[in-house]
Structures are given as structure tokens and as C-alpha cells.
N, C-alpha and C positions, 0 to 999 in steps of 0.2 A: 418398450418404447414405441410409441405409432411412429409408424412409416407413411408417408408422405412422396410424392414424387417432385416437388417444390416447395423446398423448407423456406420459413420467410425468416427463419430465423440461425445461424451459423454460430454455434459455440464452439471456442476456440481452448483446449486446454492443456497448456504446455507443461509439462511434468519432466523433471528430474529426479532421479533416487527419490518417486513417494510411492514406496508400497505401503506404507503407514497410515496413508489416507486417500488414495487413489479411488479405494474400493468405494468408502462411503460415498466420498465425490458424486462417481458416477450413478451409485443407486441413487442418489436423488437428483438427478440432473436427467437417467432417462426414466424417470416416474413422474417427468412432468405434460401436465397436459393441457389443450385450448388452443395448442399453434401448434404448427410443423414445424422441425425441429432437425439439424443435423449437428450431431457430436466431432471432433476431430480432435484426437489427443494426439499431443507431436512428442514423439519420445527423443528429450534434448540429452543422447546419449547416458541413457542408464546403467546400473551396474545391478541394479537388485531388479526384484519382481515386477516392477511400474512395468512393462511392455505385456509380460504375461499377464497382470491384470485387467489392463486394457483390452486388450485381445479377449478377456472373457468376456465380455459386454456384448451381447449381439446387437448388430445393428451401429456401433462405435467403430469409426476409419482411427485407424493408428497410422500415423505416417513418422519417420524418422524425422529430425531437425539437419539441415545441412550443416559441414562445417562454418566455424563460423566467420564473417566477414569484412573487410575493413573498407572503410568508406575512403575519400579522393584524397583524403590526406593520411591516409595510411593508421586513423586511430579504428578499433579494433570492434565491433556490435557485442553487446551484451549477447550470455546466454539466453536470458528471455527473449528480449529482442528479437535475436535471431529464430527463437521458437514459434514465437505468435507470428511474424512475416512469414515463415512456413505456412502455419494453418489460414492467414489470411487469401493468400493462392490460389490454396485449396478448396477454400469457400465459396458457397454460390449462393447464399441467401443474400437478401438487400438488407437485411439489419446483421451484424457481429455483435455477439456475446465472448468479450473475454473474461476468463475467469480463473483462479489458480488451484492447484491439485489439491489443495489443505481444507476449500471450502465445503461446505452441506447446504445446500438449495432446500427452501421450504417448499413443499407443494403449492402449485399452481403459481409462483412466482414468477415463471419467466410471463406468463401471459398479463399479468399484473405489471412486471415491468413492461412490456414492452404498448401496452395501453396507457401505461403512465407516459413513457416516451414521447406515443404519438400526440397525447393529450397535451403535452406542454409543448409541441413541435421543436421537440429536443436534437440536439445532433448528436450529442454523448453525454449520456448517462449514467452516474457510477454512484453508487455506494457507498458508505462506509459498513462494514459486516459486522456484527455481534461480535467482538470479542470472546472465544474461549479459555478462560486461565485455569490452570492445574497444579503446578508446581510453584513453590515457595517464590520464586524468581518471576514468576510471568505475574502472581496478586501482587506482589509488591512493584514490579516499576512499570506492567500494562498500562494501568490507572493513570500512571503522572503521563506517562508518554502521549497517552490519546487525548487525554484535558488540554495538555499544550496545541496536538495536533488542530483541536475544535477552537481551540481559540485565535492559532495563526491561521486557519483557512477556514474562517464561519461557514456553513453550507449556503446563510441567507446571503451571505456576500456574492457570492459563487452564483444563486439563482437569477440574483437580484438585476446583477452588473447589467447594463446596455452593451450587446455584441457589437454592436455598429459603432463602439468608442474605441474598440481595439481594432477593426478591420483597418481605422484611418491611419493605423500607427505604419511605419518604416516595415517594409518586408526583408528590412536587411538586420530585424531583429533576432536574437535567438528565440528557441522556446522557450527560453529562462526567461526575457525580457518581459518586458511590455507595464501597463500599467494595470490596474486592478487586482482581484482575486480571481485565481483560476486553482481548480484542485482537482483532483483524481486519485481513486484506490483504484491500483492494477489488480486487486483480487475481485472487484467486478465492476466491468464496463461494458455499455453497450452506446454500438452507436450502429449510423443510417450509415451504410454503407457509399453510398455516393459523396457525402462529406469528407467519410473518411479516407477513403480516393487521391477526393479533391484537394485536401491540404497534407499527401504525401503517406498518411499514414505513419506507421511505425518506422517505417524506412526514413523519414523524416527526422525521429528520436533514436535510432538504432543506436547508438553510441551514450545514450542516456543512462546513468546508473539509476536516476529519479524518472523512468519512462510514465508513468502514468499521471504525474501533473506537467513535464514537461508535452505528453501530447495534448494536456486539458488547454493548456495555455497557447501552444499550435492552433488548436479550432476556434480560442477564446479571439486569436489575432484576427485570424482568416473571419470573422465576425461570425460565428459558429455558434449555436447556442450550447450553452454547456451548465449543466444540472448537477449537482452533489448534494446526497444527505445523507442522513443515518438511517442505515436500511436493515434492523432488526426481521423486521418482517420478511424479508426476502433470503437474506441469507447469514449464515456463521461460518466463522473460522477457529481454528486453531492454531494460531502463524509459526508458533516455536513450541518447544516440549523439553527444553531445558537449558541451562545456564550457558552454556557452550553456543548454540544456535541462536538466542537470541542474542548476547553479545556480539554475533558476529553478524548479523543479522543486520541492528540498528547500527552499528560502528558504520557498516556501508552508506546508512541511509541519511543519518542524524543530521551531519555537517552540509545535508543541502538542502533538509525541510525547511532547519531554523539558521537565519541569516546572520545571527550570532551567538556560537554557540557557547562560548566561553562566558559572556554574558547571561546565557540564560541558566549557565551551570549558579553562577554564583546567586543569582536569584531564587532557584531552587534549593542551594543550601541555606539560602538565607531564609527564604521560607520553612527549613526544618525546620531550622533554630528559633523560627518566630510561633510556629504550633506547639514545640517542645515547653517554650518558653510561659506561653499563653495558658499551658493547662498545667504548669507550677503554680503563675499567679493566681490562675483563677481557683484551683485547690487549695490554695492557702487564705484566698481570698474570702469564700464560702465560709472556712472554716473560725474566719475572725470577722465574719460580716462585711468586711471591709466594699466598697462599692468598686473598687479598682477588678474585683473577678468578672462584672457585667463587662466590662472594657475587656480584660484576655479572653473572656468567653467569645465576642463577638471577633474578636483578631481571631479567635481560633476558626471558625466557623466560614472567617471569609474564605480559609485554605482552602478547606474544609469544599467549600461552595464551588471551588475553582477546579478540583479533583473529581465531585461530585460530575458535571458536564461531562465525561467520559462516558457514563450506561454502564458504570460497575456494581456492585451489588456492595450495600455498607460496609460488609467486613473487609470487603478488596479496597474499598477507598482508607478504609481508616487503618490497614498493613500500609498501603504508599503513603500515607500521611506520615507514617511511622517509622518508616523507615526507605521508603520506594524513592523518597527524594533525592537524597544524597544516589543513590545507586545509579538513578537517572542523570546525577552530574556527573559519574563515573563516566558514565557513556558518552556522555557528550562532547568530554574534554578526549576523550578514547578517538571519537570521530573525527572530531578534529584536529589530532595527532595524525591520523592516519590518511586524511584527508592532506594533511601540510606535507607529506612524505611523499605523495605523490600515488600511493597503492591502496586499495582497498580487497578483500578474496572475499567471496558468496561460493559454495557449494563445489569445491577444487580446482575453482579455477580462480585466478587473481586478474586485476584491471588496474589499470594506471589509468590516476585522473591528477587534474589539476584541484587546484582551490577554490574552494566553489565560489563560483559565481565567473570563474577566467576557464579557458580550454588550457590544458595542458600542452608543453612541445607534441608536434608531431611524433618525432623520433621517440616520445614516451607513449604514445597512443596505442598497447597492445596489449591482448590478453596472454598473460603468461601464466604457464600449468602451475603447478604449486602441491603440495603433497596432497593424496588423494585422501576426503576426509567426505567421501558418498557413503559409507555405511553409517556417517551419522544419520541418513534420513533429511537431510536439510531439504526446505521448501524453493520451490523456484523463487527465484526473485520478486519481491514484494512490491 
């Protein structure tokens, strides 16, 4: 990694239980090059090799995550949260790069983003990362999850919006509030440091289960420019590595991307049933000439088109076509089960949250331990 005596740039990387993916992380994250550059991984209480990993990296500051903390009304900071407030601290560059222990940095991308940054005069700048799938579970309901994801938070909506229409809104909004599209992926964000300051930072969202569009929407208010798109080129992920982790994974997350999730369960099965249905007729259709197959062909296709927008590879779109839909309403109706109960757990520790879109009692606002389940590997929060 070059050494620098003034990094202009501060990456931030909070890791819990990843020695799974820590290592790769970091080799490509210090093989980058065209800017100075400081690392800071915060080890948010591990149980496996992530601290001893970190520590092999020369030139990478390891610092611990404090316990963690409850804001004036007594509800309780995420693990992440509490981990990137650590590394923000700690940091001296005027740009921060957050980014999560699962990802793989392509060469030369931090200087590429951070020229893209300055070239759009960005405040925060984030990503969506290449999808990695592996497992029967991640091709099948990856695809549906991320098509929904591109279609409720378009990136051009996000670039597009006028910041000066949010600055005029009420400051006694939440981050949830406000009007327009605002988005962010917490697996990578950069912003200008004096912005991120200026509208509170994480300490702002600390209490957020959705921190990464809840801060996008913080800067979108404060009239901040705020940037999202699909960022192949920059970087990949692997967010889950099996059944277990990703259900628990999105269960946390599901019930506050999408504003109704029960709704968009049944649409999704409805849409199985409408691709299932489409390549009956249009098989039978073909086979008796009949013209009713150009009609199922074309209903098939619109799924089809809607899956497609994800950046999956044909065969991963056409398993969730297949079967990723229903599995994705499993989750959604999961979330928001779990969401109306008041609890949700990420990586052994559990949170009490309200219904989204309302804060929960105070007196419910805390993270409580929950049986420890770190040797699965789970990723920090998404």
C-alpha cells in the first residue's frame, strides 16, 4: 500500500466475525493506487480471526468498536453504526470511504471514484456493487430482490432530484421523511467529509437499522448532493453464503426498503403464477399455432424484463423467475412479521424496532444479546 503522510482519502471498514472475506477485502483495497489513502478496520467485537487478519495488513490501523450506545431517549446504535462512528474519529482525510468487510475493490477504483465525486460535485457517493451469487438460495432470490431494489430507488431519480427542494423541507423531519428519491448502499459510500460533519453524520442515523439510505436522505434534506448507481466497475460483493444468513440478513432489512411489504409479496407471487402460466400458454400455443402464444410469450417476457434490471447473468434471472419469486415473498411477509413484533437480530445481537415508518417506545429501544450465532460468519450490516 503507498504511504502518504496526508491521505485525502479515509476508508472506513467495520467488520464483525469476517475472516471469510476480510483478507480478500483488504488485498484489494491496499493495491489501490493515484491517491493517498488511509485504511481503518474497527473490529466490532469479534470472535474469530477478523482482528488477526487485520493486523496482517501492514500499514492498516485496527482499532476496536466501543460498546455500544443509546441516544437521549434511551433507543440503543446499531452495531454498524457504532463501528463506522468509531472509524469516522479516527479519520483525517477530507473525503471517507465507507465500505463493508464482504466487498473486492477493482483496481484503481478508489481514484476513479473519487474523480467521479469531484466531477459531479457530489456530497455522497455510493454504489450499488456487483452482486456475487453461489449457492442455490442467493441465484434464486438475489435477482428478484435487487430488480425490486432498481425499481423502487431508480439511481436516475437519485442523481436527478434538485437538492435545494429538500433543503426547504421541515428540519424536524426524520431521515425517513422528506420528499423525493434518496438511496444509498452501506457497502460503499463516499462522501466530502465536511458535509458529512455538517448534517451530523452517522451519529445522526445511529439508531437506524436502514443506515445507509436513511444518511442518503439526511444529506438529500440538508440540500446535499447525493449520487447512486450501479457500480460494477468499482466494486463486488458477496453479501450472504447461505440460507441461514441471507434470511436473516433481509428479514432485518425488507420491511423498510419497501413501503408495503405484504403487497408487494402478493404481487410477486402473482407474477410467478403469471410467467408460469405464460410459458403453459405459449407451449401449447406454438404447438397448435394458435396466436394466443405471442400474447404469453410477451407477458412472459415483461417478468422476464423486470428481473432482467438487476445485472444477473440469464441463468440467475431465469432460476428467480422460477422459482426466486415466491421465496422473495417468503421474506417479505418474514420481515414484516418480524418487523410488527417489534425485533429483528443481525450477527448475535437483536434490536427492537418499531413499524416502519413509526419509532418504537422508548422503553423498547435496546439492543439485547440473543444466542451467539458469530461462527456463522455473518457480514456486518448491510
Amino acid at each position: 500500500m503507498p504511504r502518504f503522510p496526508i491521505p485525502e482519502v479515509s476508508i472506513i471498514v467495520p467488520a464483525r466475525n469476517e475472516e471469510a472475506s476480510l483478507g480478500d477485502c483488504l488485498d484489494s483495497l491496499t493495491a489501490q493506487t493515484g491517491v493517498p489513502f488511509e485504511i481503518i478496520v474497527v473490529d466490532d467485537g469479534s470472535t474469530d480471526r477478523t482482528r488477526e487478519i487485520a493486523q496482517s495488513f501492514a500499514g492498516v490501523r485496527v482499532i476496536p468498536a466501543r460498546p455500544l450506545h443509546e441516544d437521549g431517549a434511551g433507543k440503543a446504535w446499531t452495531g454498524k453504526n457504532n463501528a463506522v462512528i468509531a472509524g469516522a474519529k479516527e479519520a483525517s482525510a477530507p473525503w471517507l470511504l465507507f465500505t463493508d468487510a464482504d466487498t473486492v475493490h477493482q483496481p484503481g477504483s478508489l481514484e476513479r471514484t473519487l474523480t467521479e465525486a469531484k466531477n459531479e460535485r457530489t456530497d455522497l457517493l455510493s454504489y450499488s456493487p456487483e452482486q456475487v451469487v453461489v449457492t442455490f438460495a442467493e441465484r434464486a432470490v438475489m435477482p428478484v430482490i435487487f430488480a425490486e431494489l432498481a425499481a423502487h430507488y431508480p439511481p436516475r431519480k437519485v442523481r436527478d432530484q434538485n437538492p435545494g427542494q429538500s433543503s426547504r423541507q421541515s428540519s424536524r423531519q426524520s431521515p425517513r421523511q422528506g420528499s423525493g428519491s434518496a438511496a444509498a448502499n452501506g457497502q460503499y459510500i463516499l462522501v466530502r467529509r465536511a458535509a458529512y460533519d455538517a448534517v451530523g453524520g452517522h451519529v445522526a442515523v445511529a439508531t437506524e437499522i436502514l443506515e445507509d439510505v436513511a444518511l442518503a436522505r439526511l444529506f438529500r434534506n440538508a440540500g446535499q448532493r447525493v449520487c447512486f448507481r450501479y457500480g460494477a466497475d468499482a466494486v463486488c460483493t458477496r453479501m450472504y453464503r447461505n440460507w441461514a444468513q441471507l434470511s436473516e440478513g433481509w428479514t432485518k432489512n425488507l420491511a423498510l426498503l419497501f413501503p408495503n411489504p405484504g403487497r408487494l409479496a402478493l404481487q410477486s407471487v402473482f407474477s410467478w403464477f403469471a410467467a408460469w402460466f405464460a410459458i403453459a400458454i405459449a407451449a401449447s400455443g406454438a404447438r397448435s399455432h394458435h396466436f394466443l402464444w405471442i400474447a404469453a410469450a410477451a407477458l412472459w417476457l415483461l417478468v422476464y424484463r423486470r428481473i432482467r434490471a438487476a445485472h444477473f447473468t440469464t441463468a440467475n434471472n431465469l432460476l428467480a423467475i422460477a422459482v426466486g419469486l415466491p421465496m422473495f415473498a417468503y421474506l417479505l411477509l418474514r420481515s414484516k412479521k418480524a418487523h410488527a413484533k417489534g425485533q429483528v437480530s443481525w450477527k448475535g445481537r437483536a434490536y427492537s424496532v418499531g413499524t416502519p415508518g413509526r419509532s418504537a417506545p422508548p422503553e423498547l429501544q435496546a439492543a439485547k444479546p440473543i444466542q451467539r450465532i458469530e461462527n456463522q460468519g455473518l457480514r456486518a450490516e448491510n
